[in-house]
PyMOL CGO cylinders between C-alpha atoms (Angstrom):
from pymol import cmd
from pymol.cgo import CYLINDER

trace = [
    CYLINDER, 17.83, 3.12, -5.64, 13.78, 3.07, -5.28, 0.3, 1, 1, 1, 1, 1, 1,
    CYLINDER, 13.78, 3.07, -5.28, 12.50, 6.04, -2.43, 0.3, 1, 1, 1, 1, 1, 1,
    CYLINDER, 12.50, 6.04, -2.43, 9.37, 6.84, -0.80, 0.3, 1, 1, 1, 1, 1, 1,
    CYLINDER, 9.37, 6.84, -0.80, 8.23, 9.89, -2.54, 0.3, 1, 1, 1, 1, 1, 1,
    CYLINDER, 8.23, 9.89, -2.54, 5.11, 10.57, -1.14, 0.3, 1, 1, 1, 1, 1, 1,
    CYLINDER, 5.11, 10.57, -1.14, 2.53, 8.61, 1.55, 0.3, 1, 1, 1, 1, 1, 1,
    CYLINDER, 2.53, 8.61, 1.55, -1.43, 10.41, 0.79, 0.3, 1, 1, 1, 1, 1, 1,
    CYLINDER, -1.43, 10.41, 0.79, -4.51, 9.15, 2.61, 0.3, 1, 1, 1, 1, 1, 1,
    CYLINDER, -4.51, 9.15, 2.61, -6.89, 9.05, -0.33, 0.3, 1, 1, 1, 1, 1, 1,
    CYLINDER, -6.89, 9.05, -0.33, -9.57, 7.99, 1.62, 0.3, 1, 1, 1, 1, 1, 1,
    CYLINDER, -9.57, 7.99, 1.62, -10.51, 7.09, 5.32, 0.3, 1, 1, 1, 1, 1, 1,
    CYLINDER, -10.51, 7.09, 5.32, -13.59, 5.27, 6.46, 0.3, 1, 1, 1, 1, 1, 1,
    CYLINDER, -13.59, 5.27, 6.46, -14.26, 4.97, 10.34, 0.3, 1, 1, 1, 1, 1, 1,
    CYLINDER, -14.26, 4.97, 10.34, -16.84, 2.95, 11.67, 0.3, 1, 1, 1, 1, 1, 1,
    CYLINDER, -16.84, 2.95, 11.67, -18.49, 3.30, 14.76, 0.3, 1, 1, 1, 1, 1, 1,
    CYLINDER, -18.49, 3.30, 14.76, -15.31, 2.78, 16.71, 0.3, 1, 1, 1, 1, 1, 1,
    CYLINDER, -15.31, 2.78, 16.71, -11.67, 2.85, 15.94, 0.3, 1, 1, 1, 1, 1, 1,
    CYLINDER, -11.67, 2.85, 15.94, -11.26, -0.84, 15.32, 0.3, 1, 1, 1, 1, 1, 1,
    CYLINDER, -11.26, -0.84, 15.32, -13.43, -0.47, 12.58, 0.3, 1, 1, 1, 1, 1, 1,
    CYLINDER, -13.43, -0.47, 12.58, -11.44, 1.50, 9.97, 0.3, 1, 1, 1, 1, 1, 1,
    CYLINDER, -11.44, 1.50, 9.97, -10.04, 1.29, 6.23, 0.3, 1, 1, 1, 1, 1, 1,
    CYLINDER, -10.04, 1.29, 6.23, -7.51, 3.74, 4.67, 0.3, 1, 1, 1, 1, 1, 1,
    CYLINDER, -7.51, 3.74, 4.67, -7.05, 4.09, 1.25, 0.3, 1, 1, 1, 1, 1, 1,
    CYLINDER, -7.05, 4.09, 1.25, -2.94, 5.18, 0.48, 0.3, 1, 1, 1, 1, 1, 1,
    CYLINDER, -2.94, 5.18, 0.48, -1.39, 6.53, -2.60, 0.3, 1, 1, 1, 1, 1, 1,
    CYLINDER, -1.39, 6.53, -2.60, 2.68, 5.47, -2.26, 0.3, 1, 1, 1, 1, 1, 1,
    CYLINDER, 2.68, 5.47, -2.26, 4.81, 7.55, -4.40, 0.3, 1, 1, 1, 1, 1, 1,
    CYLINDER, 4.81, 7.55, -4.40, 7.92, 5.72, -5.43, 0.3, 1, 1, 1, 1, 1, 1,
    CYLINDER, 7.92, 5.72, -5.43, 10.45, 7.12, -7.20, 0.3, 1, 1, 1, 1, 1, 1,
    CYLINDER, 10.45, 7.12, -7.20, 14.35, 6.71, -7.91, 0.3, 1, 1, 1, 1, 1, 1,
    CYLINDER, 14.35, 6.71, -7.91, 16.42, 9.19, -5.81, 0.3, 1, 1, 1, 1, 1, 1,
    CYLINDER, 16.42, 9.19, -5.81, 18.37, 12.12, -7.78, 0.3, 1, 1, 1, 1, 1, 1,
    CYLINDER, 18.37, 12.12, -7.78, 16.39, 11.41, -11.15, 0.3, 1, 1, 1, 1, 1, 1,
    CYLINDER, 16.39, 11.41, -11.15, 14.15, 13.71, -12.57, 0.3, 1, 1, 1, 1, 1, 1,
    CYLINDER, 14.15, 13.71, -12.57, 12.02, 11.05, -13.78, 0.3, 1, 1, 1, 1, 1, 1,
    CYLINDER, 12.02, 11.05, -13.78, 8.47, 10.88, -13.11, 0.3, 1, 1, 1, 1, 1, 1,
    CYLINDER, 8.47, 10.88, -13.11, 7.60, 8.22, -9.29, 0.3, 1, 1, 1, 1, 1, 1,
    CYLINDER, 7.60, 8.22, -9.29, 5.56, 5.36, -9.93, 0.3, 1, 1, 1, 1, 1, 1,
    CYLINDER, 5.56, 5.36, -9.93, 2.15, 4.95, -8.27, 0.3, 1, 1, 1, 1, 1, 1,
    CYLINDER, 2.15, 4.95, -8.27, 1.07, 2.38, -6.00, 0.3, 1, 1, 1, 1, 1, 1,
    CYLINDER, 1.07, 2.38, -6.00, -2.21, 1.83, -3.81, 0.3, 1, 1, 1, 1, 1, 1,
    CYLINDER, -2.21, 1.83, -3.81, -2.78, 0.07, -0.62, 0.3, 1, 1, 1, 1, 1, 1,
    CYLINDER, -2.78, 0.07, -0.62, -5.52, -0.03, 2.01, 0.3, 1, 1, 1, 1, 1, 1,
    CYLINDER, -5.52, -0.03, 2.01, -5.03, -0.02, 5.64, 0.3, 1, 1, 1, 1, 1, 1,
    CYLINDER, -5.03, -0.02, 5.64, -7.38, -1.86, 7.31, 0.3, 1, 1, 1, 1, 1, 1,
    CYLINDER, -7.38, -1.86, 7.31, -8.50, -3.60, 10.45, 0.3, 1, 1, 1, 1, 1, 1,
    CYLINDER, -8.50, -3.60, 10.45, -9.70, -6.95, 11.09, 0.3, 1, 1, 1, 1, 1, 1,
    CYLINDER, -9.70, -6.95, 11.09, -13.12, -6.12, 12.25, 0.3, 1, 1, 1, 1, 1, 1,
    CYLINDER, -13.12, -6.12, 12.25, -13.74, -4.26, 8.69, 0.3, 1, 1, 1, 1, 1, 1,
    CYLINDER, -13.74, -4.26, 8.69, -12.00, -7.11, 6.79, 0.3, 1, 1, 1, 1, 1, 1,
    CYLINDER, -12.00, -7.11, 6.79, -14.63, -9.34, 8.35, 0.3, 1, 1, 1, 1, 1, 1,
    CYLINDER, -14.63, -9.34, 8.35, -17.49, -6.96, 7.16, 0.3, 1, 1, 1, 1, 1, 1,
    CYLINDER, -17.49, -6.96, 7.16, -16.26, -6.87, 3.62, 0.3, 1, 1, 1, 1, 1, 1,
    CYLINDER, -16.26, -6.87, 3.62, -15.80, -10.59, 4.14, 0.3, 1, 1, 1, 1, 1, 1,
    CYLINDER, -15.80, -10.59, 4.14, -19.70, -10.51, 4.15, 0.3, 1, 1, 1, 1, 1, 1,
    CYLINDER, -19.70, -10.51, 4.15, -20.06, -9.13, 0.79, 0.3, 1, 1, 1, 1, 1, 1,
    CYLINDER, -20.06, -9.13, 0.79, -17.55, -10.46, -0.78, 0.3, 1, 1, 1, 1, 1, 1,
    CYLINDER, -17.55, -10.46, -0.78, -16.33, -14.84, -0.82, 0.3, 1, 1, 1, 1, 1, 1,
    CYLINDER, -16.33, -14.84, -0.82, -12.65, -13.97, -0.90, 0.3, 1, 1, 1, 1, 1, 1,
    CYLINDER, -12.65, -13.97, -0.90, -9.71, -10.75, -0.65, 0.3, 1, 1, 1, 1, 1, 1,
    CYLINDER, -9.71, -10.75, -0.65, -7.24, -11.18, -2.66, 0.3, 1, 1, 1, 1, 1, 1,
    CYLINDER, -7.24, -11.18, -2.66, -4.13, -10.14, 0.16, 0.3, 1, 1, 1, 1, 1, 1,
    CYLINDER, -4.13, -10.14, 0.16, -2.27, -7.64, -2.55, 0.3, 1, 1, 1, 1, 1, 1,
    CYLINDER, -2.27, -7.64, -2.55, -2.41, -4.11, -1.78, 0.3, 1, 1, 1, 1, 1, 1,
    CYLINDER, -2.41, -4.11, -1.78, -3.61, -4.71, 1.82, 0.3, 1, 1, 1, 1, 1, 1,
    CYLINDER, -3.61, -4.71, 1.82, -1.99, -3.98, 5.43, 0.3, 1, 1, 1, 1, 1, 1,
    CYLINDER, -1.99, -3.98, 5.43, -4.10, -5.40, 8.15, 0.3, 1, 1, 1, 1, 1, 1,
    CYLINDER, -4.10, -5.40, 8.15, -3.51, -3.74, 11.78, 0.3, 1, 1, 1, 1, 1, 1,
    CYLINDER, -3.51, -3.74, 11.78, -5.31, -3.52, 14.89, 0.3, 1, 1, 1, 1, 1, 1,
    CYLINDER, -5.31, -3.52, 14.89, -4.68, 0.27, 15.17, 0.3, 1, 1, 1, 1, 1, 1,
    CYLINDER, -4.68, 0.27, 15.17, -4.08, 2.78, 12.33, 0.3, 1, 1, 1, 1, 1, 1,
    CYLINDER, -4.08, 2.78, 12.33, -0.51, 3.98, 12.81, 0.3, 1, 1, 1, 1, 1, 1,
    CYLINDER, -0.51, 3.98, 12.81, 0.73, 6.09, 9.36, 0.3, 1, 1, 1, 1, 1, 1,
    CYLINDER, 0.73, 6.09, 9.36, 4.61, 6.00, 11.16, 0.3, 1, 1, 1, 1, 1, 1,
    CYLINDER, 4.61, 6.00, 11.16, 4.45, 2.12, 11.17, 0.3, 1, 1, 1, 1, 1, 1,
    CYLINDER, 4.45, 2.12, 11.17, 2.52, 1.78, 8.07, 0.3, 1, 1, 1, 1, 1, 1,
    CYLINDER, 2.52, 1.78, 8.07, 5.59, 4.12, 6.52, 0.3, 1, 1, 1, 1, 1, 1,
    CYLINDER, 5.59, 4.12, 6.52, 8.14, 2.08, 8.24, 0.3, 1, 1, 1, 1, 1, 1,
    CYLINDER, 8.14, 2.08, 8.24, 6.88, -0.94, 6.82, 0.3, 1, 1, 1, 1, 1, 1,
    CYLINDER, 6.88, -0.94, 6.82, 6.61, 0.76, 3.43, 0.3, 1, 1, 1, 1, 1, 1,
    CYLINDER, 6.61, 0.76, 3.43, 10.05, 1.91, 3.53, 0.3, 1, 1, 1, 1, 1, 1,
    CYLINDER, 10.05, 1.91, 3.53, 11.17, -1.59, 4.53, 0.3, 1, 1, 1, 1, 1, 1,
    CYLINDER, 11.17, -1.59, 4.53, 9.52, -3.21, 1.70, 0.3, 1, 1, 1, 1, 1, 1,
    CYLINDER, 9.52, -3.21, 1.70, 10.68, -0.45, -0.68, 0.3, 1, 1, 1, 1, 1, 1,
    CYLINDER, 10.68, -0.45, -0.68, 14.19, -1.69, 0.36, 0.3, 1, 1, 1, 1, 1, 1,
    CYLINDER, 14.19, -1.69, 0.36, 14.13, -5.71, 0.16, 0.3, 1, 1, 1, 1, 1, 1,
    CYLINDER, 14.13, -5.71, 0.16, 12.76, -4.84, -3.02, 0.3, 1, 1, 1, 1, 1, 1,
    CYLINDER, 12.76, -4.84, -3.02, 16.01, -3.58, -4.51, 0.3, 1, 1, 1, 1, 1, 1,
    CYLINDER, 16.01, -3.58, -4.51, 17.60, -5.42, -7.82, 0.3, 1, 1, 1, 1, 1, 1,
    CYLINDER, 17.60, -5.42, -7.82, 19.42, -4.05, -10.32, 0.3, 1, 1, 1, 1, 1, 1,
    CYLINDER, 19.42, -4.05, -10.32, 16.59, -3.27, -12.87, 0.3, 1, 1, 1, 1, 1, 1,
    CYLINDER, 16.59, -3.27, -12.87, 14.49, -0.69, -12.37, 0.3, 1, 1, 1, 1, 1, 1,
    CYLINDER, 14.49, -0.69, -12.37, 11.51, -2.58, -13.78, 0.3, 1, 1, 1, 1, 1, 1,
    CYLINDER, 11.51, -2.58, -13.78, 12.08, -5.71, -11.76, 0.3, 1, 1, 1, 1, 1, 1,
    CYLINDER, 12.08, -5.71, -11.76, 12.02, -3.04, -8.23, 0.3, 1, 1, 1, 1, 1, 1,
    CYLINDER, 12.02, -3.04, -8.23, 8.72, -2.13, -9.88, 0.3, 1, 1, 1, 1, 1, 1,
    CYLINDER, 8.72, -2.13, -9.88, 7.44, -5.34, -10.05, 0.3, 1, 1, 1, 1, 1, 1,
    CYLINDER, 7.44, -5.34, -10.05, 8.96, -6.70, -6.88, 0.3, 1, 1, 1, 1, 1, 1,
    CYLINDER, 8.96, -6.70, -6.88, 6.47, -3.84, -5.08, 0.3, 1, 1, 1, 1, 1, 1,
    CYLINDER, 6.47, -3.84, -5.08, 3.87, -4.61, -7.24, 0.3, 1, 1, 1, 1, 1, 1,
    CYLINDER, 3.87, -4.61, -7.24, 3.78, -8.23, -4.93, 0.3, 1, 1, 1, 1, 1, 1,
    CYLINDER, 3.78, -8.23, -4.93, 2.98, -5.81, -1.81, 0.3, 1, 1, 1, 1, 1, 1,
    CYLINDER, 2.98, -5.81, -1.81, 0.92, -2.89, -3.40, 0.3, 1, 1, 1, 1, 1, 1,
    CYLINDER, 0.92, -2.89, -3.40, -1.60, -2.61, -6.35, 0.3, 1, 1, 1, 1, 1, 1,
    CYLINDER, -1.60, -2.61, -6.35, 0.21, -0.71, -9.16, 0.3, 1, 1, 1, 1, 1, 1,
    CYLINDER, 0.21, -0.71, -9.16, -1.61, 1.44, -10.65, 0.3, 1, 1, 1, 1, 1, 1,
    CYLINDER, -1.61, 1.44, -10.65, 0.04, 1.41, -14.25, 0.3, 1, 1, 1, 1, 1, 1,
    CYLINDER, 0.04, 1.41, -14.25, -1.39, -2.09, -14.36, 0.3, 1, 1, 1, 1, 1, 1,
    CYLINDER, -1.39, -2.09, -14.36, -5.07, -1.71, -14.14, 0.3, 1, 1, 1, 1, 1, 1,
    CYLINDER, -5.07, -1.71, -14.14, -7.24, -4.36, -11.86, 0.3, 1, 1, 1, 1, 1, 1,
    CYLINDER, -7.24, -4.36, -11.86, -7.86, -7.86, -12.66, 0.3, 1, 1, 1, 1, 1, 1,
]
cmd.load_cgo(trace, "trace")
């Protein structure tokens, strides 16, 4: 069974209000009562006024390793987190892994 390790704001980036923001996460997940080394994942919390700014630069987000809210909340975000962490549960640890992997950018995996 897959467990949330560890939740660390890597980043934070506040505009010039507070629905302007993005968050960059590190998500430790790990298997509980194993000595085994967690997994990391990445994820940015953002809102939907800074998603429209980086929609300026950029043509298109790719939605993987995003969580879109109106205000930053790091007990829902965790929530949510922990939810996903459990829907995600199969039998093989690899196929947990990759199951998250359709919610957060894995970092053992290297961008596209």
């Amino acid at each position: 069974m897959l467990k949330l390790m560890a939740l660390t704001v890597d980043h934070e980036d506040w505009g010039s209000d507070e629905s302007d923001f993005i968050v960059h996460l590190h998500i430790d997940i790990g298997e509980i009562a194993t000595g085994f080394p967690t997994d990391l994942f990445t994820v940015d919390v953002v809102s939907p006024k800074r998603l429209s700014k980086i929609l300026l630069v950029d043509d298109m987000i790719i939605g993987t390793g995003y969580f879109i809210m109106d205000d930053f909340n790091i007990n829902i975000v965790r929530e949510k987190i922990e939810r996903l962490i459990k829907i995600s549960h199969d039998n093989s640890y690899e196929k947990m892994i990759c199951n998250l992997s359709k919610y957060f950018r894995n970092t053992n995996e290297g961008d596209i």
